[in-house]
C-alpha atoms as a printed R data frame, in Angstrom:
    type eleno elety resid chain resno       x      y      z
1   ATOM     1    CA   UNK     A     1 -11.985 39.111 17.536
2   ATOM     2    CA   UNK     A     2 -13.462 36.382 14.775
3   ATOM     3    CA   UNK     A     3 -12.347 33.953 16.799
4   ATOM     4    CA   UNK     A     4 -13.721 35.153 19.626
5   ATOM     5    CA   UNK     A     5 -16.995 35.820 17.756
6   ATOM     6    CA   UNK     A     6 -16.799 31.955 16.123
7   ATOM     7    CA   UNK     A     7 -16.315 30.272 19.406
8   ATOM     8    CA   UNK     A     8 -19.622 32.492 21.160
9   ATOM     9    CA   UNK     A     9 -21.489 30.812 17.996
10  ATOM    10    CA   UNK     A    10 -20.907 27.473 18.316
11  ATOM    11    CA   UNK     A    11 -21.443 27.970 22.170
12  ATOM    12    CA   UNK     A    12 -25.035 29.210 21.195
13  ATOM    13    CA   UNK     A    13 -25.381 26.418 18.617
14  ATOM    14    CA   UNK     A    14 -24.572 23.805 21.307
15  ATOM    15    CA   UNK     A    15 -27.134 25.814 23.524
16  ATOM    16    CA   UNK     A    16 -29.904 26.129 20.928
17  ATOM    17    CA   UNK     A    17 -29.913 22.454 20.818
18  ATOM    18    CA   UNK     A    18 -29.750 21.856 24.428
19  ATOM    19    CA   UNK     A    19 -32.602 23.964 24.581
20  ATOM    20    CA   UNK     A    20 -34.373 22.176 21.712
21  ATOM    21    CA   UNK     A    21 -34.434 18.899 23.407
22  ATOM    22    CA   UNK     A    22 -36.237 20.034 26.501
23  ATOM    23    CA   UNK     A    23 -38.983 21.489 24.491
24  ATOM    24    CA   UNK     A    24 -40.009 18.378 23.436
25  ATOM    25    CA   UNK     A    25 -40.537 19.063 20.191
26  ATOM    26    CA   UNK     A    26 -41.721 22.733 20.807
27  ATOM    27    CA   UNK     A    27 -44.405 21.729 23.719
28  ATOM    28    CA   UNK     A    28 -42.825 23.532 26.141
29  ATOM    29    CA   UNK     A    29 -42.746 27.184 25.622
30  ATOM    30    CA   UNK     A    30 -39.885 28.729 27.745
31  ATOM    31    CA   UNK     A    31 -37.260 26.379 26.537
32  ATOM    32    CA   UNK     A    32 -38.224 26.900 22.890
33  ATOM    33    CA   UNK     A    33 -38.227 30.216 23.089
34  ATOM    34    CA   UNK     A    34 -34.849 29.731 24.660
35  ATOM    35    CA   UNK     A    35 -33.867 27.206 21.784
36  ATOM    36    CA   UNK     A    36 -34.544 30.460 19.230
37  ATOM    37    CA   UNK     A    37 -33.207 32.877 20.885
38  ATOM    38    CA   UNK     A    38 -29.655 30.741 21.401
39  ATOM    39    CA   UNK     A    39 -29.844 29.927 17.566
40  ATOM    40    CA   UNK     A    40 -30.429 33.377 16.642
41  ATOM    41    CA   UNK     A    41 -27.725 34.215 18.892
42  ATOM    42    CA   UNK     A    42 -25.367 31.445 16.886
43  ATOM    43    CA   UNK     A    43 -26.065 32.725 13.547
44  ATOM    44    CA   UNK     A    44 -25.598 36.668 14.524
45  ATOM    45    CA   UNK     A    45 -22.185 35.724 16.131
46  ATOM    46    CA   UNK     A    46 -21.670 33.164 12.912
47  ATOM    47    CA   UNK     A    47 -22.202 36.415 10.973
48  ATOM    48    CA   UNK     A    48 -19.616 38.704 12.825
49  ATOM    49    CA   UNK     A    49 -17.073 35.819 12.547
50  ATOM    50    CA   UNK     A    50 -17.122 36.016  8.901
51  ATOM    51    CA   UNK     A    51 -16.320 39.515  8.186
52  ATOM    52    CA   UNK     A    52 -12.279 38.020  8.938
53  ATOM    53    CA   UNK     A    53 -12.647 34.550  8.503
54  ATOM    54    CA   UNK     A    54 -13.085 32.039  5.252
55  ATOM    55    CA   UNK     A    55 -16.145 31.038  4.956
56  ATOM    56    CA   UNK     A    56 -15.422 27.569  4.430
57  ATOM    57    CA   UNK     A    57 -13.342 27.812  7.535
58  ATOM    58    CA   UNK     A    58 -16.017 29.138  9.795
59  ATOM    59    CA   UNK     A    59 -18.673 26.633  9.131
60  ATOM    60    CA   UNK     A    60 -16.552 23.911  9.004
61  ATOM    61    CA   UNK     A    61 -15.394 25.211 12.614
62  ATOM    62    CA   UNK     A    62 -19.151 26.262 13.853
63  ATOM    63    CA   UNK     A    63 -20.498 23.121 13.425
64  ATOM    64    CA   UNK     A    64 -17.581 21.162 14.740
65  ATOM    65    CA   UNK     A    65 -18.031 23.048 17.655
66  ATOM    66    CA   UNK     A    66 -21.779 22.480 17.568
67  ATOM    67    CA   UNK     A    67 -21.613 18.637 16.585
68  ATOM    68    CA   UNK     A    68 -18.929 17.734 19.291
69  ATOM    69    CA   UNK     A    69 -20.526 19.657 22.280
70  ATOM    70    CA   UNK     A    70 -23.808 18.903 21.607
71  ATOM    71    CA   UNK     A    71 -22.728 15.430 21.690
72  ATOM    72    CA   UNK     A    72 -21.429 15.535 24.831
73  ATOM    73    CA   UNK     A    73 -24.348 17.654 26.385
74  ATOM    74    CA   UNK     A    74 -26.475 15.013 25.333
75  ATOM    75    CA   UNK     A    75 -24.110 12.378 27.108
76  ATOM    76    CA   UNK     A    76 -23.684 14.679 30.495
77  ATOM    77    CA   UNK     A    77 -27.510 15.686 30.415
78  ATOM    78    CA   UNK     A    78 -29.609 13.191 29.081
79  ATOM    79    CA   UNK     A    79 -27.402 10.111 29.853
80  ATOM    80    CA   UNK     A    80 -27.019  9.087 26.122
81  ATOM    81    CA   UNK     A    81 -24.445  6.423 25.378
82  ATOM    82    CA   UNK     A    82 -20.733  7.276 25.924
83  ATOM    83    CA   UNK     A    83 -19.210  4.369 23.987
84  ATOM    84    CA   UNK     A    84 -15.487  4.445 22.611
85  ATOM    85    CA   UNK     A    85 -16.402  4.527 19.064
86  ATOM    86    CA   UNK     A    86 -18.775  7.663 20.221
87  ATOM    87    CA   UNK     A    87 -15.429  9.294 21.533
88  ATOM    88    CA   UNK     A    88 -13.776  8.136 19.199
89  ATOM    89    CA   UNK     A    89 -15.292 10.096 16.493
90  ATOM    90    CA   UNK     A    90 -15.877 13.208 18.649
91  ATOM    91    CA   UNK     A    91 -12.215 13.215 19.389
92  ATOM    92    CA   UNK     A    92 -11.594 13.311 15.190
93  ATOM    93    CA   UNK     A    93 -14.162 16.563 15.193
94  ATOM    94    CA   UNK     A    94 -12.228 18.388 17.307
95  ATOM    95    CA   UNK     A    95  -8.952 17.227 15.627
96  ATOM    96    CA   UNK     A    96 -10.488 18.492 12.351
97  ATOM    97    CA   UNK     A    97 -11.744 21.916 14.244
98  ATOM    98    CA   UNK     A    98  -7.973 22.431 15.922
99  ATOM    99    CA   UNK     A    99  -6.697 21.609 11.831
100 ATOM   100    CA   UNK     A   100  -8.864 24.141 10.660
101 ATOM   101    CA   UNK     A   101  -7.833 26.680 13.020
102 ATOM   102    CA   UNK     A   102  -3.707 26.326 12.767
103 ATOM   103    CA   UNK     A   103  -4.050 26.716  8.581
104 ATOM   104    CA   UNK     A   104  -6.264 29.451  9.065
């Protein structure tokens, strides 16, 4: 169930961020309060995840998880760059987060 617990926190941190960019830098109320509530969300499910899993493990997984999809959020939603280095480098994230999890 950690697992299950790890991957519903990065989901949050990828939608705490989402969330953050549309409040435009906290201007907008309903997606900021949307932007803490997701965070809050990450961090409680962070929390449960580490009552079986390494620390080290989890946040190196959490913000993999976080730093890949928000990426790509930001590339489906707000029509940043998509360049091959940009994939690239995502694509070594998740190789790193799919490491973590078979020696784990």
């Amino acid at each position: 169930m950690a697992w299950v617990f790890l991957m519903m926190a990065g989901v949050g941190e990828m939608t705490a961020m989402f969330f953050l960019k549309l409040s435009d830098g906290f201007q907008k109320r309903k997606p900021a309060f949307m932007a803490i509530l997701a965070g809050a969300a990450s961090f409680y499910f962070l929390s449960l995840s580490l009552k079986d899993l390494p620390i080290g493990t989890a946040y190196g997984i959490w913000t993999g998880i976080g730093s890949a999809g928000t990426v790509l959020l930001g590339i489906f939603f707000f029509k940043e760059p998509a360049n091959r280095k940009r994939l690239l480098f995502i694509t070594c994230i998740v190789a790193g987060v799919i490491g973590l999890k078979m020696v784990s």
